[in-house]
ZAFI-271794 format. One line per 4 residues: number of its first residue (from 0); their letters; for each residue y, x, z of C-alpha. Coordinates in Angstrom, 1 decimal. Layout:
NUM	A	Y:X:Z | ...
END
This chain:
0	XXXX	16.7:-0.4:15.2 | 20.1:-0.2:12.9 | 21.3:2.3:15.0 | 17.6:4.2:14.9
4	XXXX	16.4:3.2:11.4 | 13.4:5.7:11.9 | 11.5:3.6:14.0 | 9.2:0.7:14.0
8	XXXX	6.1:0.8:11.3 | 7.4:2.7:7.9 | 4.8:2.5:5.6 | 3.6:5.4:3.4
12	XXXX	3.4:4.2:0.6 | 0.9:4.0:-2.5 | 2.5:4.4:-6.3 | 1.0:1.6:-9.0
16	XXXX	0.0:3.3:-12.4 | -0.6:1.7:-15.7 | -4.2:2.5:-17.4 | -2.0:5.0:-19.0
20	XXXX	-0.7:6.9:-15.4 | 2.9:5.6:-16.2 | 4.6:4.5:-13.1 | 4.2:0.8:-12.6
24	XXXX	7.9:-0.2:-11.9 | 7.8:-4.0:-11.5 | 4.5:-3.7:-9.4 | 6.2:-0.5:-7.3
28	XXXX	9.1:-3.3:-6.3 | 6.7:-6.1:-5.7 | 5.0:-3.8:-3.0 | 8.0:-3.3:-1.1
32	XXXX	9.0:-6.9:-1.1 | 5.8:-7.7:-0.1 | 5.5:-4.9:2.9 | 8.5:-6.6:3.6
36	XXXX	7.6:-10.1:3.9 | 4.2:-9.3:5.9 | 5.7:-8.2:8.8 | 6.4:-3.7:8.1
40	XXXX	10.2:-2.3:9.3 | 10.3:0.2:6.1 | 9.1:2.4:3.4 | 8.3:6.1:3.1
44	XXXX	8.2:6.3:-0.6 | 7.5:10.1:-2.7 | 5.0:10.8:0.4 | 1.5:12.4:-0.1
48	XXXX	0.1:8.7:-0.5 | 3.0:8.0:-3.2 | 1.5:10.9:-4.9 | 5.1:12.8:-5.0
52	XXXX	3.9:16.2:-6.5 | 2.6:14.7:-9.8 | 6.0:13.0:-10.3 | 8.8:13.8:-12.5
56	XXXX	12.3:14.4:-11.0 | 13.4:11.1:-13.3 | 10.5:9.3:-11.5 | 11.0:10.5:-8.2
60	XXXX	14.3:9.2:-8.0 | 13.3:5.8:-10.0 | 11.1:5.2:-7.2 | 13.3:5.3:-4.3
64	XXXX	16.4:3.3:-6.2 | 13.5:0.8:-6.6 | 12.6:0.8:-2.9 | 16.4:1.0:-1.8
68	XXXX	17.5:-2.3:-4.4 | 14.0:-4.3:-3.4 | 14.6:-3.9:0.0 | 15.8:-7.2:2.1
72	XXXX	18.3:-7.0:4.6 | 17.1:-5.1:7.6 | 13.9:-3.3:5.5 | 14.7:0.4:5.5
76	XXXX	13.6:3.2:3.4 | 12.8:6.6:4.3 | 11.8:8.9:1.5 | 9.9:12.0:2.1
80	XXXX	12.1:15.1:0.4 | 9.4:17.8:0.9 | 9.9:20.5:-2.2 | 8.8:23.8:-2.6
84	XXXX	12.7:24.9:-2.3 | 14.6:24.1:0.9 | 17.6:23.8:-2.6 | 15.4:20.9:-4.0
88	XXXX	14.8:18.9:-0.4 | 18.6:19.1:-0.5 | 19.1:17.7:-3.8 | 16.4:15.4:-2.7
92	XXXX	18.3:14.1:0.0 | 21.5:14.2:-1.3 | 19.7:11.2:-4.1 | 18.3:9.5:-1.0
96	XXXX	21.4:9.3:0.5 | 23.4:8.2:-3.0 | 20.7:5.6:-3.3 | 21.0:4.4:0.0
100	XXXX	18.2:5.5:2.1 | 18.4:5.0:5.5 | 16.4:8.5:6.8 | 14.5:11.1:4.7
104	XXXX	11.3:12.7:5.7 | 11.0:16.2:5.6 | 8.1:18.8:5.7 | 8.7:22.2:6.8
108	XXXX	9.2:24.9:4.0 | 5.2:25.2:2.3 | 5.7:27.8:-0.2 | 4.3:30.7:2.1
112	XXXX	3.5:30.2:6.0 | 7.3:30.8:7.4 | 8.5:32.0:10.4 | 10.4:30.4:12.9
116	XXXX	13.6:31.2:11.6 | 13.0:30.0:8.4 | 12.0:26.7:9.3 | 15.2:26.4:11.5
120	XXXX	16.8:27.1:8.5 | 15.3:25.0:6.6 | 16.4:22.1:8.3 | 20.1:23.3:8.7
124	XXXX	20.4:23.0:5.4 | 19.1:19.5:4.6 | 20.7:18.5:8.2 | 24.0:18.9:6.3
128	XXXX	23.3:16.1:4.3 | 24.0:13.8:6.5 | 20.6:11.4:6.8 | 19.2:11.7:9.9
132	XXXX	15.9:13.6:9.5 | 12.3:12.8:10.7 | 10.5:16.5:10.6 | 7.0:15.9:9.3
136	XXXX	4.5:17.9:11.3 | 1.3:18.6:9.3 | 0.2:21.8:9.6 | -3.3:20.8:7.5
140	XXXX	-1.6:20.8:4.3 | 1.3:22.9:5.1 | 0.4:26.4:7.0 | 3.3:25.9:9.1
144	XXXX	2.4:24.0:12.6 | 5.7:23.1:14.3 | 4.8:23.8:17.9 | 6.4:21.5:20.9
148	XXXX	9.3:24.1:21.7 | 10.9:24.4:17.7 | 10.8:20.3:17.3 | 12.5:20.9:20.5
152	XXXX	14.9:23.7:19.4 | 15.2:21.6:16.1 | 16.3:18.7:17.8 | 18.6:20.7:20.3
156	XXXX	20.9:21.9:17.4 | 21.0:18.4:16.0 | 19.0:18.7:13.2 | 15.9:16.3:13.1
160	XXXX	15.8:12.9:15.1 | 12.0:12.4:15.0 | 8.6:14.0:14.0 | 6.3:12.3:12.4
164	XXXX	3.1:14.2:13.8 | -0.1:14.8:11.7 | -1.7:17.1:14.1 | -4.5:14.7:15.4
168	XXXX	-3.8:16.3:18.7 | -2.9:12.9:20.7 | -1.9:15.6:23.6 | 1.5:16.7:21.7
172	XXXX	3.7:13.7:22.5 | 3.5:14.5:26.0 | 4.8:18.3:25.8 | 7.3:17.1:23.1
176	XXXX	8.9:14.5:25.9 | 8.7:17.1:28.2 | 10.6:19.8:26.1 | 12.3:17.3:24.0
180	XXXX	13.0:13.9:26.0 | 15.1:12.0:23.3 | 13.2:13.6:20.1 | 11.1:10.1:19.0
184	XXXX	7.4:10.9:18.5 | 6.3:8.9:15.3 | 2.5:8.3:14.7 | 1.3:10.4:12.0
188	XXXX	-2.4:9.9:11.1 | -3.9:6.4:11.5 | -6.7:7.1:13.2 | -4.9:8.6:16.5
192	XXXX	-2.5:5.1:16.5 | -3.9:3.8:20.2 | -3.7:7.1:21.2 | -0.4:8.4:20.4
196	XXXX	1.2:4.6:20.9 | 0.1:4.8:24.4 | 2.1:8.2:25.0 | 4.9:6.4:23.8
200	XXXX	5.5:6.5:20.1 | 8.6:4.9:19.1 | 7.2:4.8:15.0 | 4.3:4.9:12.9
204	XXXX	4.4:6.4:9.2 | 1.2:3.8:8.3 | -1.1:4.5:5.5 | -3.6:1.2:6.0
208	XXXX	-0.7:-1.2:6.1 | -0.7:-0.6:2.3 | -4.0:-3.0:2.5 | -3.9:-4.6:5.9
212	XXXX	-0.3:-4.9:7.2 | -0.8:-8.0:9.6 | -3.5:-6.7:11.1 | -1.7:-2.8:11.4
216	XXXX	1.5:-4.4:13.1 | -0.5:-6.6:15.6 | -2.6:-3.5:16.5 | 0.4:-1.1:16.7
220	XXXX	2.4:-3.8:19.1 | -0.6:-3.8:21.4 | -0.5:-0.1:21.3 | 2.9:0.5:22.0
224	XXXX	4.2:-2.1:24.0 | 3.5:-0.3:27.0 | 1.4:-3.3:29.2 | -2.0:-2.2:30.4
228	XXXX	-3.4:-5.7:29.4 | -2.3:-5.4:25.7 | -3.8:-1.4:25.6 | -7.1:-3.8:26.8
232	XXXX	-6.7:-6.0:23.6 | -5.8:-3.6:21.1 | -9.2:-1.4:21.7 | -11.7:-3.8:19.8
236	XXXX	-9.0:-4.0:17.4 | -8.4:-0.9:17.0 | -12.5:-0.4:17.2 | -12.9:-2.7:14.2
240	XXXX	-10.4:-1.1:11.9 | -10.9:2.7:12.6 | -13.8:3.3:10.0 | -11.1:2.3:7.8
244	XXXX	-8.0:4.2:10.0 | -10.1:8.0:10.2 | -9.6:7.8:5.9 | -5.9:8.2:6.1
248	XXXX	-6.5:12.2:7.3 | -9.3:12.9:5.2 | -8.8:14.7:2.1 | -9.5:11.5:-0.1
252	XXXX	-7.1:9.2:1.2 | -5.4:8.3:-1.6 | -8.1:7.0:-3.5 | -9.7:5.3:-0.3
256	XXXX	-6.2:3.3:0.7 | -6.1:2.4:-3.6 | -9.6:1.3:-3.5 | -9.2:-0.8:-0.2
260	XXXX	-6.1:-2.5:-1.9 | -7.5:-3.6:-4.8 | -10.1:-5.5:-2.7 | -7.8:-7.2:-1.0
264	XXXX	-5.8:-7.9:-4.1 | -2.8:-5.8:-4.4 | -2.4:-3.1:-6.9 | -4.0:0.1:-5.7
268	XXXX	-5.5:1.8:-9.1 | -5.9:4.6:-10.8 | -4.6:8.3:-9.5 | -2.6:11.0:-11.5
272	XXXX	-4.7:14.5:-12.0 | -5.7:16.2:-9.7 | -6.9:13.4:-7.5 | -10.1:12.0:-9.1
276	XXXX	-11.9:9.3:-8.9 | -14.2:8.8:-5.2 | -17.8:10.1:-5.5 | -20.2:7.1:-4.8
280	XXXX	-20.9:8.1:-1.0 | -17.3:7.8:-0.6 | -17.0:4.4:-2.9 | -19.7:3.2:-0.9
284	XXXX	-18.3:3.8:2.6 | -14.8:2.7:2.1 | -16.2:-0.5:0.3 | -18.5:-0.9:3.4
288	XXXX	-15.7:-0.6:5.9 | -13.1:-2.7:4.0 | -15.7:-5.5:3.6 | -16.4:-5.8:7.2
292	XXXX	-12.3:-6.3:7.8 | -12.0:-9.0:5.1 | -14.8:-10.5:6.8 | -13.7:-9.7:10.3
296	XXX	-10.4:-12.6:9.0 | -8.4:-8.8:9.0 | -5.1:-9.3:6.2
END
């Protein structure tokens, strides 16, 4: 994986706050030595899930020198460079890059729906960086659904390795392969994982990890390993986890992954405005479904 540091799990990571909604530093780098030591390949720090947009351009980059420093030998860090500006993802790369990341992850432009040729564009620009790119797919949150044949065409002029996909359309991979044989196909949204692993993901960009990384890695090598017998093995598995899985595309899935990792024990917390706090229905069913994983013997 040196030579294709984009692979394997990378988790997206959740950002500690004090009570105050100050960055938690020392608890930031404890998470990624301890993603580290239970088993994950990476980091995909200044994500949604890291809460990016409410950061401040001194804190965006704290983070990933953080991440970058923490890291053991072999842990890599991929930090997401989405900006309203295809100018700032370049700046934001360039830092990722001077810190010592080994791929970025990058949305398409989101400041208006663009065209094809501007999201070619787009990447040209931050391609010149020099980080090899994973193109982030999510057309939800974005307006801008980067269809099989321009991941393809983005791929064909060199620009983007991989794309993490956030569709929830477990059909993609197979047109991307077919338009785009060498273009990896990394697992977006948690709740698609068998699915997409069994078309042959080469990645996942993880959101549950955050709170149950032993669990997420054995489910995602059953998924992806190819053998019928382990597909067989992962599906109760992957049965037992997906009330908790389906929260990482829901609109709350910030607070949900927090709230399921302060059961467990690690630092999930408080959220920076806008994101507010879980109505009770919500509290209630992501307690219920975490619950049932502790007890399950899920870590």
């Amino acid at each position: 994986m040196t030579q294709q540091p984009w692979r394997g799990i990378h988790v997206a990571t959740a950002l500690p706050f004090n009570d105050d909604l100050s960055v938690d530093y020392d608890a930031w780098e404890q998470e990624v030595v301890w993603l580290a030591e239970n088993g994950m390949d990476g980091v995909t720090p200044n994500g949604s899930l890291g809460e990016y947009q409410t950061l401040t351009d001194t804190e965006r980059a704290k983070v990933v020198q953080i991440a970058v420093d923490a890291a053991p030998e072999g842990f890599r860090v991929m930090p997401g460079c989405g900006a309203y500006g295809a100018l700032e993802s370049v700046r934001w790369a360039q830092q990722a890059a001077e810190a010592g990341a080994q791929s970025i992850l990058l949305l398409p432009p989101n400041t208006f729906r663009a065209d094809r040729a501007t999201v070619v564009d787009h990447y040209r620009r931050v391609a010149q960086v020099g980080l090899p790119i994973v193109a982030y797919n999510n057309p939800l949150d974005t307006k801008v659904d980067m269809m099989p044949d321009l991941l393809a065409e983005l791929h064909g002029l060199g620009y983007i390795k991989a794309v993490k996909e956030f569709t929830g359309d477990p059909r993609r991979i197979y047109e991307i392969h077919e338009l785009a044989p060498e273009l990896d196909v990394l697992i977006g949204s948690d709740d698609v994982l068998l699915e997409v692993g069994l078309g042959g993901a080469t990645g996942w960009i993880a959101g549950y990890p955050n709170a149950f990384p032993n669990a997420c890695r054995k489910l995602y090598d059953l998924a992806t390993s190819g053998k019928p017998e382990d597909a067989v093995a992962a599906l109760p598995l992957y049965r037992d986890l997906h009330p908790l899985l389906r929260w990482d595309s829901k609109t709350e899935f910030v607070q949900a992954i927090k709230l399921s990792m302060d059961m467990v024990g690690r630092k999930g917390g408080v959220c920076r405005p806008p994101r507010s706090p879980l109505s009770p229905e919500f509290t209630a069913a992501v307690t219920k479904a975490t619950e049932n994983a502790i007890a399950a013997g899920y870590n």
